[in-house]
C-alpha positions as CSV (number, residue, x, y, z in Angstrom):
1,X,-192.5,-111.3,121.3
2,X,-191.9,-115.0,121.2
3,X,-191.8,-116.2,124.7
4,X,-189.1,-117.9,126.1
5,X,-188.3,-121.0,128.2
6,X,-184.4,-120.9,129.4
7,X,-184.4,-124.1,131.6
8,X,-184.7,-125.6,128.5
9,X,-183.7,-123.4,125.4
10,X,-186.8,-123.8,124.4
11,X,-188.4,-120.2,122.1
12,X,-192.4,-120.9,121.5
13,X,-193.1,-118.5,117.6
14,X,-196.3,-117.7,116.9
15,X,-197.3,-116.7,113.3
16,X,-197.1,-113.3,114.1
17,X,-193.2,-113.5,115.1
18,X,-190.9,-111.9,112.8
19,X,-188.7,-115.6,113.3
20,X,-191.5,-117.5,113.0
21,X,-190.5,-120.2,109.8
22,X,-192.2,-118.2,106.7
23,X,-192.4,-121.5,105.0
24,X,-194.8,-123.1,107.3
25,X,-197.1,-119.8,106.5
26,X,-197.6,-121.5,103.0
27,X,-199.8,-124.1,104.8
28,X,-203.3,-124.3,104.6
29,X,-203.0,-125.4,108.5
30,X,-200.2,-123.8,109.0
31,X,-199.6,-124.1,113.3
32,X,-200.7,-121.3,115.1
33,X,-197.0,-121.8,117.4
34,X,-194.1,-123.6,116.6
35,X,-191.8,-124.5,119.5
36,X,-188.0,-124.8,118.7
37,X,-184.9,-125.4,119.8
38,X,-181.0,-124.2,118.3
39,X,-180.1,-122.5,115.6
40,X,-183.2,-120.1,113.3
41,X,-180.8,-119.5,110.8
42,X,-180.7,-123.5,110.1
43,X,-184.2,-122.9,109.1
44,X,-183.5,-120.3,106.4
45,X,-183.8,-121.4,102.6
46,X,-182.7,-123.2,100.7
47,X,-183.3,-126.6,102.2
48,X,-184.2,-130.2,100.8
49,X,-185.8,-132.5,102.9
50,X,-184.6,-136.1,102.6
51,X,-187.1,-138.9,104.0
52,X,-187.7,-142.6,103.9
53,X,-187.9,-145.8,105.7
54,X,-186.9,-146.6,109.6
55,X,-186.5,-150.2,108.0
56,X,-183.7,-149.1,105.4
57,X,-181.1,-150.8,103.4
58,X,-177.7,-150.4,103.4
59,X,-178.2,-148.8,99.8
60,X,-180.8,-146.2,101.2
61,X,-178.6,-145.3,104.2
62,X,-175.9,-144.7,101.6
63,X,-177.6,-142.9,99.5
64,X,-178.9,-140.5,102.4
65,X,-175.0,-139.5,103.4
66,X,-174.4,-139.1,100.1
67,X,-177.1,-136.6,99.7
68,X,-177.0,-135.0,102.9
69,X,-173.7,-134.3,102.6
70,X,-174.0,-133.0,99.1
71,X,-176.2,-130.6,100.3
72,X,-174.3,-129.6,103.2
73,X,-171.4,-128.7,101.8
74,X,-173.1,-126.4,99.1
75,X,-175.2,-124.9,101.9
76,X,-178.2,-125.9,101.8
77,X,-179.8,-127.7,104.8
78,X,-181.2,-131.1,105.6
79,X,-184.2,-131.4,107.0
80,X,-185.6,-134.6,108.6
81,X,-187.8,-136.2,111.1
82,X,-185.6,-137.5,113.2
83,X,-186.5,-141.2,113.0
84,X,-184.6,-144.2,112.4
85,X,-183.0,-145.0,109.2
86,X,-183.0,-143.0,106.4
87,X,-183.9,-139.8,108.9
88,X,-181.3,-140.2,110.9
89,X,-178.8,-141.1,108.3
90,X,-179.4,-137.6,106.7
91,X,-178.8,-135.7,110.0
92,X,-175.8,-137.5,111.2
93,X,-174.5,-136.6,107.6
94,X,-175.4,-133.1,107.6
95,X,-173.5,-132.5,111.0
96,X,-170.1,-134.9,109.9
97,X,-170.1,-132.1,107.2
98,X,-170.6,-129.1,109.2
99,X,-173.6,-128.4,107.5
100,X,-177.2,-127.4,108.4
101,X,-179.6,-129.2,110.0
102,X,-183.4,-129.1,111.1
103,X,-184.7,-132.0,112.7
104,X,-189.2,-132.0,112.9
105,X,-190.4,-134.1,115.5
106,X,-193.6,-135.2,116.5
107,X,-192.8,-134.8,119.9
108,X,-192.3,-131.9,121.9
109,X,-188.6,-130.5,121.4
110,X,-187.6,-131.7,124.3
111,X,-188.6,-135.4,124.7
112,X,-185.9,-138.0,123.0
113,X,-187.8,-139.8,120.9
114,X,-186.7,-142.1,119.8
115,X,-184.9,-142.7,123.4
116,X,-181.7,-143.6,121.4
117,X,-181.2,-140.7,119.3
118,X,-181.1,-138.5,122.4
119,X,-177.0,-138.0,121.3
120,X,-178.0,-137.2,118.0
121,X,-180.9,-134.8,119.1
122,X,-178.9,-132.9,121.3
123,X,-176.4,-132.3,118.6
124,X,-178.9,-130.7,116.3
125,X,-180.3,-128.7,118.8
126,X,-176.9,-126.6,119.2
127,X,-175.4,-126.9,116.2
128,X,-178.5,-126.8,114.4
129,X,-182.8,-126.6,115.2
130,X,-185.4,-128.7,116.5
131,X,-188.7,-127.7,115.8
132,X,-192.6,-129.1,117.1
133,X,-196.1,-127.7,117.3
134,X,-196.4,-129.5,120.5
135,X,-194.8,-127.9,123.5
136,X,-192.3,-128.7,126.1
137,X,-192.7,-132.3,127.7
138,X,-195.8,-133.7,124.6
139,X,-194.5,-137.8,124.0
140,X,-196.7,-137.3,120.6
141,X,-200.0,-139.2,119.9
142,X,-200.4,-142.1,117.1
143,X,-201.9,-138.6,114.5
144,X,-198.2,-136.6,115.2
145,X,-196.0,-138.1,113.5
146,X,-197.8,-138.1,110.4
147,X,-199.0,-134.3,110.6
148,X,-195.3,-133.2,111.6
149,X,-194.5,-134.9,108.3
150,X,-196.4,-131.4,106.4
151,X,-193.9,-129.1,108.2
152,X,-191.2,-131.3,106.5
153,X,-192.4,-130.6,103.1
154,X,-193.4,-126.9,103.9
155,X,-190.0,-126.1,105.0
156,X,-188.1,-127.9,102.1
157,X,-187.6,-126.1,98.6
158,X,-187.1,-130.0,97.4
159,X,-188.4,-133.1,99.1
160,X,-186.2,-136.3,98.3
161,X,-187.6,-139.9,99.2
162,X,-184.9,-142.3,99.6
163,X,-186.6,-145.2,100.0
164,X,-190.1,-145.7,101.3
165,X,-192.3,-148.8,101.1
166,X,-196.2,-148.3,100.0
167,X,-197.5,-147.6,103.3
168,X,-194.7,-144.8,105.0
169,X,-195.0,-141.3,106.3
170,X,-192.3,-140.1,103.4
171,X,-194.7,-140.2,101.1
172,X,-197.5,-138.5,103.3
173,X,-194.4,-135.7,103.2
174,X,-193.9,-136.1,99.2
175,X,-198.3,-135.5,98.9
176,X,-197.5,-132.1,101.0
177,X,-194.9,-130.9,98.9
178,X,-196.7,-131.8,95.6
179,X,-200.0,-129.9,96.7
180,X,-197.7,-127.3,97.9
181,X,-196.3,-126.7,94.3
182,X,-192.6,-128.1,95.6
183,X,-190.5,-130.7,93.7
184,X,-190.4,-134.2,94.7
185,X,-187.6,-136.0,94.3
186,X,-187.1,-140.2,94.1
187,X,-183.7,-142.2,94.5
188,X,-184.6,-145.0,92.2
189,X,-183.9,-148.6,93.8
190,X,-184.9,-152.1,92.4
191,X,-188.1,-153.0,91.6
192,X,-188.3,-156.2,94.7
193,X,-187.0,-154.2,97.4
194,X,-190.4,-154.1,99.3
195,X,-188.8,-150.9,101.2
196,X,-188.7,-149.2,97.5
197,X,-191.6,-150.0,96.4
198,X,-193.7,-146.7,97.2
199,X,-190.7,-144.4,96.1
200,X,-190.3,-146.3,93.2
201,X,-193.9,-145.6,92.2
202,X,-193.3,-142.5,92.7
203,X,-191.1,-142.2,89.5
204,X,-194.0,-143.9,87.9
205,X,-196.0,-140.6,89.4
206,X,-193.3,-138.1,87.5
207,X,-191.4,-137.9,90.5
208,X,-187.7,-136.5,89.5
209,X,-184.6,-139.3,89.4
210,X,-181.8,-138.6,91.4
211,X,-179.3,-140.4,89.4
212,X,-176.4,-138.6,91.1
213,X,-176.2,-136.9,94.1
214,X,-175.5,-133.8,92.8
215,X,-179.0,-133.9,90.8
216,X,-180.6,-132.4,93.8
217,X,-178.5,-129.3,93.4
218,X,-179.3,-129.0,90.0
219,X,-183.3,-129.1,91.2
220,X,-182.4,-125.8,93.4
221,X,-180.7,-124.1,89.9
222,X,-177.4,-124.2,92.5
223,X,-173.8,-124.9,90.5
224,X,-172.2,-127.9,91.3
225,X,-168.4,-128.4,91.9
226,X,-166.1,-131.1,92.1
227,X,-164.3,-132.2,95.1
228,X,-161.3,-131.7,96.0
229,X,-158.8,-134.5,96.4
230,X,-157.7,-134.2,99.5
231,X,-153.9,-135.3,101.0
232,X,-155.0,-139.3,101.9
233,X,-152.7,-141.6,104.3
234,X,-153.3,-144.7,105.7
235,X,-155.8,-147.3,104.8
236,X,-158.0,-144.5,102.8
237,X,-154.7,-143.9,100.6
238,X,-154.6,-148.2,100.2
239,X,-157.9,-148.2,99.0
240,X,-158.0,-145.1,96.6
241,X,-155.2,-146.6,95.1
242,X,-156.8,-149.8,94.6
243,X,-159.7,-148.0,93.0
244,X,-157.2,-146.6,91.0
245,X,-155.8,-150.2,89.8
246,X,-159.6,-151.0,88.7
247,X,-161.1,-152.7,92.3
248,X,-164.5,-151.6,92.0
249,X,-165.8,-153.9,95.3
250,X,-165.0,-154.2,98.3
251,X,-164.3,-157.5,98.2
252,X,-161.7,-156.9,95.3
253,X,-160.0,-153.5,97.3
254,X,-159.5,-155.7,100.2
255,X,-157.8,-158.5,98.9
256,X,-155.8,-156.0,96.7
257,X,-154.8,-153.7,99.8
258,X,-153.6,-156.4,102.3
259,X,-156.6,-154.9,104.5
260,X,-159.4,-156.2,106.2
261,X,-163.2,-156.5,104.7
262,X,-164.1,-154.3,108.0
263,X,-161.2,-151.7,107.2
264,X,-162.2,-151.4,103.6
265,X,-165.6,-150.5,104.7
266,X,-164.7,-148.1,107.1
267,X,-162.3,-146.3,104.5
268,X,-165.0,-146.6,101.8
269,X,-167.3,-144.4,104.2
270,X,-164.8,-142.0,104.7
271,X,-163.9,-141.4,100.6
272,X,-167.8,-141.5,100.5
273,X,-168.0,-138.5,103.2
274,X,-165.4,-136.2,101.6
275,X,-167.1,-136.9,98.2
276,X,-164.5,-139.2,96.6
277,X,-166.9,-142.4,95.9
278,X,-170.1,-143.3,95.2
279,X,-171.7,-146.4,94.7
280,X,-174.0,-147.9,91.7
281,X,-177.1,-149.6,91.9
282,X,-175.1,-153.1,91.9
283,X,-172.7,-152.3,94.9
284,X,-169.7,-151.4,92.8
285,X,-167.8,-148.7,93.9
286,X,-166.7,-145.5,91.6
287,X,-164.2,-143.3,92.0
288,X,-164.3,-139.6,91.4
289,X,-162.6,-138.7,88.7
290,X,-161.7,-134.8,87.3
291,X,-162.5,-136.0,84.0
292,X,-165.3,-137.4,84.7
């Protein structure tokens, strides 16, 4: 029986538990006991981990919402590490989009690390899991961070690197789900962003290219649908409009709108969340369109 720790919400699963992840099992290490906090269901298939850089770009942070929340609303869950950047961007997306949520850390489950993601790390832990091999009150060691990165892969029926320069723990997590038989997927980036340059090798290395969010779901053989436009008002109304009139910038939206460079960004993220924009490799925006 898994035993139980209720100051903390805290279950420790051994390999013999019936809710022990059966994912991890497919490791050659798998850990003998997995300690956990939230939600087991968040754990169930199917799941796509999305990884990459603490040092990210605004175009990898963007990218992350985009797919997180993809894969949220089709139900499938996120899975991340919980670090800075691209992690973190993936989480937070997951959750804005009531979707699923597993956040591996190489900590024990209930030490913040890092400190200012405590919010964030509470948040998955009722609405979705947390998951360690350490237990209660571990701060990690400089080898757990990489080795949590395996039970990333192991859990994920797709790994996507966002961005991740030549030396980063994603692609310790992309190695994983290779040997593991998984599909590894790479959002392609330009070839001098030095936080790019080991996912972009990656596509040299037959990685898949996500060229549109919705590419992932295709990778799980799940249909894809297009969003609905929902009823807009205020500055979000201004700006789909202006996309509408040809603004593909922000720059261009704003001084079409009336609105503030600040506003326009802030209504851009919200069109982005509900599906309704993406952005291209050269910072223009596009707007859905049922056409296509």
């Amino acid at each position: 029986m898994p035993s139980f720790f209720p100051d903390e919400g805290l279950r420790a699963l051994t390999r013999e538990d019936a809710d022990y992840p059966a994912r991890l099992r497919d490791l050659h290490d798998a850990p003998g006991v997995v300690y956990v906090r939230g939600r087991l269901l968040a754990a169930h298939p199917p799941a796509v981990a999305i990884v990459g850089t603490r040092n990210a770009t605004p175009y990898g942070l963007r990218m992350a919402r985009a797919l997180a929340t993809t894969c949220a609303r089709a139900g499938v869950t996120v899975v991340s590490g919980l670090a800075r950047g691209i992690d973190a961007a993936a989480h937070e997306a997951a959750l804005v989009a009531d979707g699923r949520t597993v956040g591996v850390l190489g900590t024990g489950p209930d030490v913040y690390y890092p400190r200012s993601h405590r919010t964030l790390q509470e948040r998955i832990a009722s609405e979705g899991m947390l998951l360690s091999e350490l237990p209660a009150g571990s701060t990690g060691h400089p080898g757990a961070f990489p080795r949590r990165n395996r039970l990333i892969a192991a859990l994920a029926d797709v790994t996507v690197v966002v961005e991740a320069p030549r030396e980063s723990g994603a692609l310790i997590t992309a190695r994983v789900a290779e040997a593991l038989g998984r599909d590894v997927a790479v959002v392609p980036n330009a070839i001098d962003v030095p936080q790019a340059a080991g996912s972009n090798a990656l596509l040299r290395d037959q990685a898949h290219p996500l060229l549109d969010p919705d590419d992932v779901l295709r990778l799980l053989g799940r249909e894809t649908a297009p969003p609905q436009l929902p009823a807009l008002d205020g500055d979000a109304a201004r700006c789909w409009d202006a996309l509408q009139q040809g603004a593909d910038e922000p720059a261009a939206i704003a001084a079409h709108t009336g609105l503030t460079f600040t506003a326009v960004q802030g209504a851009l993220a919200l069109l982005e969340i509900d599906g309704l924009v993406s952005w291209d490799l050269g910072g223009r925006v596009r707007a859905w369109s049922a056409t296509g």
